[in-house]
Every structure is written in structure tokens, then in C-alpha cells.
MDTraj code that builds the backbone (N, CA, C; nanometers):
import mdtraj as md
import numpy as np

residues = "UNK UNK UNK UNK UNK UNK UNK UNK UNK UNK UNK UNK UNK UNK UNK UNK UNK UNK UNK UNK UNK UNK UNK UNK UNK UNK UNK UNK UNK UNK UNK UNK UNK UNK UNK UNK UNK UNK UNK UNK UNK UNK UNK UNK UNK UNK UNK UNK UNK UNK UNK UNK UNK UNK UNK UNK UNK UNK UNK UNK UNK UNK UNK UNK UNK UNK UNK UNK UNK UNK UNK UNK UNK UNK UNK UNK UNK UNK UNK UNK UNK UNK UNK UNK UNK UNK UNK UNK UNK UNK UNK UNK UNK UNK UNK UNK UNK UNK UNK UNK UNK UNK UNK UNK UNK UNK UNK UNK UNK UNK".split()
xyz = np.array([
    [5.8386, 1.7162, 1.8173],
    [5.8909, 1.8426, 1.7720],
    [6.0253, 1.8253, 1.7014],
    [6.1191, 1.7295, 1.7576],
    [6.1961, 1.6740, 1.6829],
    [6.2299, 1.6583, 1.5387],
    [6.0696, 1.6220, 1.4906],
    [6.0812, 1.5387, 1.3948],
    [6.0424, 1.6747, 1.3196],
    [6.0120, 1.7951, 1.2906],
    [5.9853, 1.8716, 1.2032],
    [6.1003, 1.9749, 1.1509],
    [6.1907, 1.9716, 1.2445],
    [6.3689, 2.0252, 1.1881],
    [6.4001, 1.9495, 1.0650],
    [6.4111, 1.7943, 1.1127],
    [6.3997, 1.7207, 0.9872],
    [6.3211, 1.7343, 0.8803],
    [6.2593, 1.7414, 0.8620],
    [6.1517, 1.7482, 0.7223],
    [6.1779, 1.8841, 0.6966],
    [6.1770, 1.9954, 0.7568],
    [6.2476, 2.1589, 0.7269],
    [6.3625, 2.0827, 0.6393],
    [6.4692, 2.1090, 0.6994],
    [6.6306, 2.0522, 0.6768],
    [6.5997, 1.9724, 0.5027],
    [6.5009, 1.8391, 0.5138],
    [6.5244, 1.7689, 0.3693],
    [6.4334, 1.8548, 0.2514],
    [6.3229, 1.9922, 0.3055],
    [6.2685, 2.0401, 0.1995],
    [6.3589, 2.1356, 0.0983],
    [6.4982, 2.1626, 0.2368],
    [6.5621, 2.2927, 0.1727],
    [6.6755, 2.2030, 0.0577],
    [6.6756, 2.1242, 0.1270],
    [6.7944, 2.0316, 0.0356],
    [6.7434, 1.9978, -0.0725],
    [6.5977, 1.9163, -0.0586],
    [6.5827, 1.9125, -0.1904],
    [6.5057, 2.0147, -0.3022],
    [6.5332, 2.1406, -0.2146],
    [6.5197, 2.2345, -0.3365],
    [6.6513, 2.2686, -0.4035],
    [6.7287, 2.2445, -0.2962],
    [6.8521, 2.2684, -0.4011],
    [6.9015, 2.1747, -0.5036],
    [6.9054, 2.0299, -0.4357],
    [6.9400, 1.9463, -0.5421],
    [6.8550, 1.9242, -0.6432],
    [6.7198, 1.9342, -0.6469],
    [6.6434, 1.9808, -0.8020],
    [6.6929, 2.0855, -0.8839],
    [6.7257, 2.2535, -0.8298],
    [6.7949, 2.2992, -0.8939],
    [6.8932, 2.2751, -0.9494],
    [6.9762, 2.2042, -0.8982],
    [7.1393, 2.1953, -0.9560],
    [7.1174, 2.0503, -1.0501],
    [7.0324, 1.9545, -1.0576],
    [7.0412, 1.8946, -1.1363],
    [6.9879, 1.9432, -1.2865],
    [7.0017, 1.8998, -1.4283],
    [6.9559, 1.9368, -1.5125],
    [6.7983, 1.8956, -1.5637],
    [6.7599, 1.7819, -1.5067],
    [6.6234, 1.7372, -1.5329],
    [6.5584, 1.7374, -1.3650],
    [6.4422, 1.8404, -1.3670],
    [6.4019, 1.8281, -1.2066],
    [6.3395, 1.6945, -1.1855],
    [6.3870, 1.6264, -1.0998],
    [6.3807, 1.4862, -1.0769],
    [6.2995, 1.5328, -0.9171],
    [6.2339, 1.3816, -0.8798],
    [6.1973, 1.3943, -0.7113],
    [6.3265, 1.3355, -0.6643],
    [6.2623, 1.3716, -0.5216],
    [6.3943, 1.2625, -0.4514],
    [6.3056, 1.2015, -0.3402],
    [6.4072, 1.1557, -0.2455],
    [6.3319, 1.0740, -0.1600],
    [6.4379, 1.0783, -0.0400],
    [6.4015, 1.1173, 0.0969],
    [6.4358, 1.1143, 0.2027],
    [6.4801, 1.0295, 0.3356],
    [6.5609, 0.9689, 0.3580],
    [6.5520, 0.8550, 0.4464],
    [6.6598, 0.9235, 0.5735],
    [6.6167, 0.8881, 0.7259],
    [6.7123, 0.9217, 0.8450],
    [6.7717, 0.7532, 0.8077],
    [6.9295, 0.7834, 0.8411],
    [6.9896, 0.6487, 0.8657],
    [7.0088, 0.6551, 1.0114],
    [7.0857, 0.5209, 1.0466],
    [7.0769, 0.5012, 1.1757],
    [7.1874, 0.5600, 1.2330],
    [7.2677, 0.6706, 1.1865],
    [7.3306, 0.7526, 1.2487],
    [7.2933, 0.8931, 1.2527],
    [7.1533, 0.8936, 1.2112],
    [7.0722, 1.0049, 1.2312],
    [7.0906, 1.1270, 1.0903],
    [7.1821, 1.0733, 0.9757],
    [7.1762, 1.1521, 0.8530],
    [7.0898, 1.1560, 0.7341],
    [7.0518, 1.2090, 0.6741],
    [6.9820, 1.2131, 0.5612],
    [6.9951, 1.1495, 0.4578],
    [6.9712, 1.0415, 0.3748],
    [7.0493, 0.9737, 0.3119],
    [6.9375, 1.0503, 0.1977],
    [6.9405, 1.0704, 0.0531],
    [6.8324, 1.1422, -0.0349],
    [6.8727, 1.0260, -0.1835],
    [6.7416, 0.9890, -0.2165],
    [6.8106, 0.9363, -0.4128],
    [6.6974, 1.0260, -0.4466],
    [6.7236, 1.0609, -0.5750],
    [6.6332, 1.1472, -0.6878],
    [6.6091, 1.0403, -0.8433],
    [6.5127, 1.0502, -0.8621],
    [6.4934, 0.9617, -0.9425],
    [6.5551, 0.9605, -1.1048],
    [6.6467, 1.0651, -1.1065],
    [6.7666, 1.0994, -1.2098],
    [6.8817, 0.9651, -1.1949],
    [6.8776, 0.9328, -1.0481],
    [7.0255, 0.8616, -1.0073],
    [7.0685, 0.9426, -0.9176],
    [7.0985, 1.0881, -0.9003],
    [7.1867, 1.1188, -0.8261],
    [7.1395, 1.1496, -0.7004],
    [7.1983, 1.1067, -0.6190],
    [7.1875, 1.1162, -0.4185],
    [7.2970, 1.1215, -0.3406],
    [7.2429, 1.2074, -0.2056],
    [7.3717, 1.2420, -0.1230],
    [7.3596, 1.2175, 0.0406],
    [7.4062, 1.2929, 0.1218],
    [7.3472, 1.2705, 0.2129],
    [7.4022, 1.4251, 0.2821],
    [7.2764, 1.4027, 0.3996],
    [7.2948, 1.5876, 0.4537],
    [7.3345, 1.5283, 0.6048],
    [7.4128, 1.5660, 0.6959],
    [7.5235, 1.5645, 0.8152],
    [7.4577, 1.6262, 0.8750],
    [7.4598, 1.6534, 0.9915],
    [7.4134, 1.7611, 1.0832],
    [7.5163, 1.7857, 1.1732],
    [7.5546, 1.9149, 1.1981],
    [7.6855, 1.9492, 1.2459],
    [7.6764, 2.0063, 1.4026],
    [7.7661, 2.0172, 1.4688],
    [7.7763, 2.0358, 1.6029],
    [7.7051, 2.1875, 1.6575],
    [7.6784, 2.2733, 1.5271],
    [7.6109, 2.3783, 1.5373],
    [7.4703, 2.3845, 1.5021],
    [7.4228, 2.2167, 1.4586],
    [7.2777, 2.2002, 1.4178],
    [7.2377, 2.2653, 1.2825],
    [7.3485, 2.3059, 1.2143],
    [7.3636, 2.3388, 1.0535],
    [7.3396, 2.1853, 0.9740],
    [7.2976, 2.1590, 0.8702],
    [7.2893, 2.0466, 0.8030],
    [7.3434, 2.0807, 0.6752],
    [7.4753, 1.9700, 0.6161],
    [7.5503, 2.0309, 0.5375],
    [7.5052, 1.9167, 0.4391],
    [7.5322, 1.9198, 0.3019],
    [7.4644, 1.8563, 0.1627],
    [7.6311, 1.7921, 0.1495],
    [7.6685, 1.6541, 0.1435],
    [7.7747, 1.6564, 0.0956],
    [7.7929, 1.6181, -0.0654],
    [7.7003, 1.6184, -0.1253],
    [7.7151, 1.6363, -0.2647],
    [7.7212, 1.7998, -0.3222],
    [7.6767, 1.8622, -0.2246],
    [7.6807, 1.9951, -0.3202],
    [7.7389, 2.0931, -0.2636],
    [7.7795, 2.0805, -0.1600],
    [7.8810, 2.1370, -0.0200],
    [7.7637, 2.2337, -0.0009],
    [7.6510, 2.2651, -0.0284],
    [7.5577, 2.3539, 0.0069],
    [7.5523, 2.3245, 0.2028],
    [7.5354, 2.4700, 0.3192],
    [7.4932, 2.3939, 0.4255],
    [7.3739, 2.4800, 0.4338],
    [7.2499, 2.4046, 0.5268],
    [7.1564, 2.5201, 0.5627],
    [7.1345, 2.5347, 0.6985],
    [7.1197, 2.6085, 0.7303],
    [7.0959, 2.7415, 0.8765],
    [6.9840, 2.7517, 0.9041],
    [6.8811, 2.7638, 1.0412],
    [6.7536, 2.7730, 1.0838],
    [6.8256, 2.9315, 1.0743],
    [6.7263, 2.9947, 1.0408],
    [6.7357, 3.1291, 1.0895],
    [6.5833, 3.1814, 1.2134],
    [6.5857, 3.2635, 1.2023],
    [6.4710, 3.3521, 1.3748],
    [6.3720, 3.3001, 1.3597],
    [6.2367, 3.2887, 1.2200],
    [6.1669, 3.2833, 1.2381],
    [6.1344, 3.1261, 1.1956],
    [6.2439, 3.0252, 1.2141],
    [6.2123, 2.8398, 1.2274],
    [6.1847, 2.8019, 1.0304],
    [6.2471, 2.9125, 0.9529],
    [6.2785, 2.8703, 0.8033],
    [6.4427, 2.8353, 0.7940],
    [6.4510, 2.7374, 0.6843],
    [6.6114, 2.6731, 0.6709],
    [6.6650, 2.7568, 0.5434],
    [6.7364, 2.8144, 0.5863],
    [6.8229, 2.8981, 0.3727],
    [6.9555, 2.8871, 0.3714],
    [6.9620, 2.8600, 0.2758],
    [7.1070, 2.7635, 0.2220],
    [7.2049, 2.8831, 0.2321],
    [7.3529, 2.8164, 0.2164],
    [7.4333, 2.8767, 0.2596],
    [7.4415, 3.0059, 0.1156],
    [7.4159, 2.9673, 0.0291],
    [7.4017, 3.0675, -0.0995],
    [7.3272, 3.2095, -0.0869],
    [7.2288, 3.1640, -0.0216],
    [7.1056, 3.2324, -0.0123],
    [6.9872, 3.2161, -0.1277],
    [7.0182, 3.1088, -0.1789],
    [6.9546, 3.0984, -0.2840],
    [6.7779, 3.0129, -0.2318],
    [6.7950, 2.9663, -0.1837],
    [6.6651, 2.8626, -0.1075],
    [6.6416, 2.8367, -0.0159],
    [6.5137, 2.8733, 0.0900],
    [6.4763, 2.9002, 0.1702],
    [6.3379, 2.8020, 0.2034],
    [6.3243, 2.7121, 0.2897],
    [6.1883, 2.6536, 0.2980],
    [6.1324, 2.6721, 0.4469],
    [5.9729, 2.6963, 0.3797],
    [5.9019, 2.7071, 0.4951],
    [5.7986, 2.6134, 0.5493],
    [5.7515, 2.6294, 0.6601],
    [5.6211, 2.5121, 0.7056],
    [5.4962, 2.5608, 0.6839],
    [5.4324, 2.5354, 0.6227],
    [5.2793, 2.5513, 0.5604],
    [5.2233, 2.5650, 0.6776],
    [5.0524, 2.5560, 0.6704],
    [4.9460, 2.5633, 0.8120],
    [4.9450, 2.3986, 0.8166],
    [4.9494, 2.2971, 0.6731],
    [4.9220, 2.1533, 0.7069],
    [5.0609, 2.0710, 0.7640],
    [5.1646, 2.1493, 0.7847],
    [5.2773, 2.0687, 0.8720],
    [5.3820, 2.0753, 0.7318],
    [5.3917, 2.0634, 0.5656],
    [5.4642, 2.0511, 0.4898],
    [5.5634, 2.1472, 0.4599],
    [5.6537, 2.1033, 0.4270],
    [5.7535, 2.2035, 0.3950],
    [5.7293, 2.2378, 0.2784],
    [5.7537, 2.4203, 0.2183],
    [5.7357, 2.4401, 0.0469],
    [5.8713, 2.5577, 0.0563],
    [5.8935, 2.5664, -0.0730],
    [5.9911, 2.6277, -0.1172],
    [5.9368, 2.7780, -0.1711],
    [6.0178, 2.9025, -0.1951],
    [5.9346, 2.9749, -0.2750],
    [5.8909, 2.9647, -0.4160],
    [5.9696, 2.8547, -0.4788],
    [5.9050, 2.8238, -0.5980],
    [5.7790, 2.6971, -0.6201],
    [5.7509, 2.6877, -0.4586],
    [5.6182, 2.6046, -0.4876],
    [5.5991, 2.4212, -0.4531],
    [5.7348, 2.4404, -0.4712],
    [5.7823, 2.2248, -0.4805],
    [5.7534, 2.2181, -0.2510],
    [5.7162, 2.1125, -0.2847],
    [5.6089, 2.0964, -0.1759],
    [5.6893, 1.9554, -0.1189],
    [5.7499, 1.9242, 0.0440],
    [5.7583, 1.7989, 0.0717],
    [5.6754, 1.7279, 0.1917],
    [5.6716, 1.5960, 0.2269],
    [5.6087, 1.5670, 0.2990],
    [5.6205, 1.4566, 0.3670],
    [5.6313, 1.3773, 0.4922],
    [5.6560, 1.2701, 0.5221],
    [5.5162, 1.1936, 0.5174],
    [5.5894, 1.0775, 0.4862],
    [5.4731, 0.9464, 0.4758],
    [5.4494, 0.8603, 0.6363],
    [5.3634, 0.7839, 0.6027],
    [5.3548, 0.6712, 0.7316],
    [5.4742, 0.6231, 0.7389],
    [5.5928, 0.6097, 0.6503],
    [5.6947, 0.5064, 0.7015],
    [5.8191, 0.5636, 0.7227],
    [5.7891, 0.7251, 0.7375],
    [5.9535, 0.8174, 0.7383],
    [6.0190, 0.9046, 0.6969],
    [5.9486, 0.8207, 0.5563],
    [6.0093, 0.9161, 0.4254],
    [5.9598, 1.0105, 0.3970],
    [6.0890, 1.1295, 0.3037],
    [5.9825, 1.2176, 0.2849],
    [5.9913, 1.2373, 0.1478],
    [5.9105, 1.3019, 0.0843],
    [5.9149, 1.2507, -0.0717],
    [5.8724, 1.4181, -0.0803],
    [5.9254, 1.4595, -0.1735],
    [5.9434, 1.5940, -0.2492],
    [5.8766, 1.5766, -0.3534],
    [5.7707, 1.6724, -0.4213],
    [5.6931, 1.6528, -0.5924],
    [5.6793, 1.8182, -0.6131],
])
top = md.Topology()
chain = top.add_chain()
for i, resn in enumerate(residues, 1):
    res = top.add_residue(resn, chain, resSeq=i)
    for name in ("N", "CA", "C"):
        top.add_atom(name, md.element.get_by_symbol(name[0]), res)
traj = md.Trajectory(xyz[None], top)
């Protein structure tokens, strides 16, 4: 159960950091071994998301943070992006961009 905050947490992020970049690029998801998000997008640019003592996960490239709200969806501190969990376990955005973890962790956004 653990493991699906996470994959919430990296779908909302990387809806934002597709937005804010100028060419929508993927990215790619990795936990480091201090338990943060480390993300590259295939533009070049990557950041990493923190998780804070309130279980908020903050973007430190884009100072964006996101919030579980009541019903177990993550929306950024803007209010601009919001991701939810499908019936097959994936996280999607309301504009559709879909993420998913693999056999080895990662989670890859398309």
C-alpha cells in the first residue's frame, strides 16, 4: 500500500513538469536511497520531489508541492494538476498523460 502514494505523488509531478517545460518530454521516476524521487525527462531537465514531515511532496525544481486531499488524489499546490488512480492501479492526469511502474521501480510517464 505503500508503494501507491508513490506512483500518485510522481504522476502529479510529472504532470507538472511536462507542463512547465516547452517541448512535452517523458520523464522517468526513480526512489533513491533516501526515499526521494529523483525524475530525468528526456528534454534534459530533472529534479527531485522530498517528502515532508506533513507527507506533502515538494518538486524542488519547480517549488510546486502536492497534497493528498479526502478522496486519495494528489493536486499541486497551484491547483493546477490533480492525478488520479485508474481501475488498472495507474496514475492519469485530467489531461490524459498516463504513468506507470515497471518490474524494476520505475515509473515512466507517456
Amino acid at each position: 500500500m505503500a508503494r501507491y502514494p508513490l506512483i500518485l505523488t510522481i504522476l502529479a509531478i510529472s504532470l507538472t513538469v511536462t507542463t512547465e517545460l516547452q517541448a512535452q518530454d517523458n520523464c522517468t521516476y526513480r526512489k533513491n536511497a533516501l526515499g526521494n524521487l529523483e525524475y530525468n525527462c528526456d528534454s534534459g531537465e530533472g529534479g527531485t520531489l522530498r517528502k515532508d514531515s506533513l507527507g506533502h511532496w515538494n518538486d524542488d525544481r519547480t517549488g510546486t508541492r502536492y497534497r493528498k486531499d479526502s478522496l486519495g488524489n494528489y493536486r499541486s499546490s497551484d491547483g493546477e494538476k490533480t492525478w488520479r488512480k485508474d481501475s488498472l492501479g495507474n496514475w492519469q492526469d485530467e489531461e490524459g498523460r498516463r504513468c506507470r511502474e515497471d518490474s524494476l521501480g520505475k515509473v515512466r510517464c507517456d
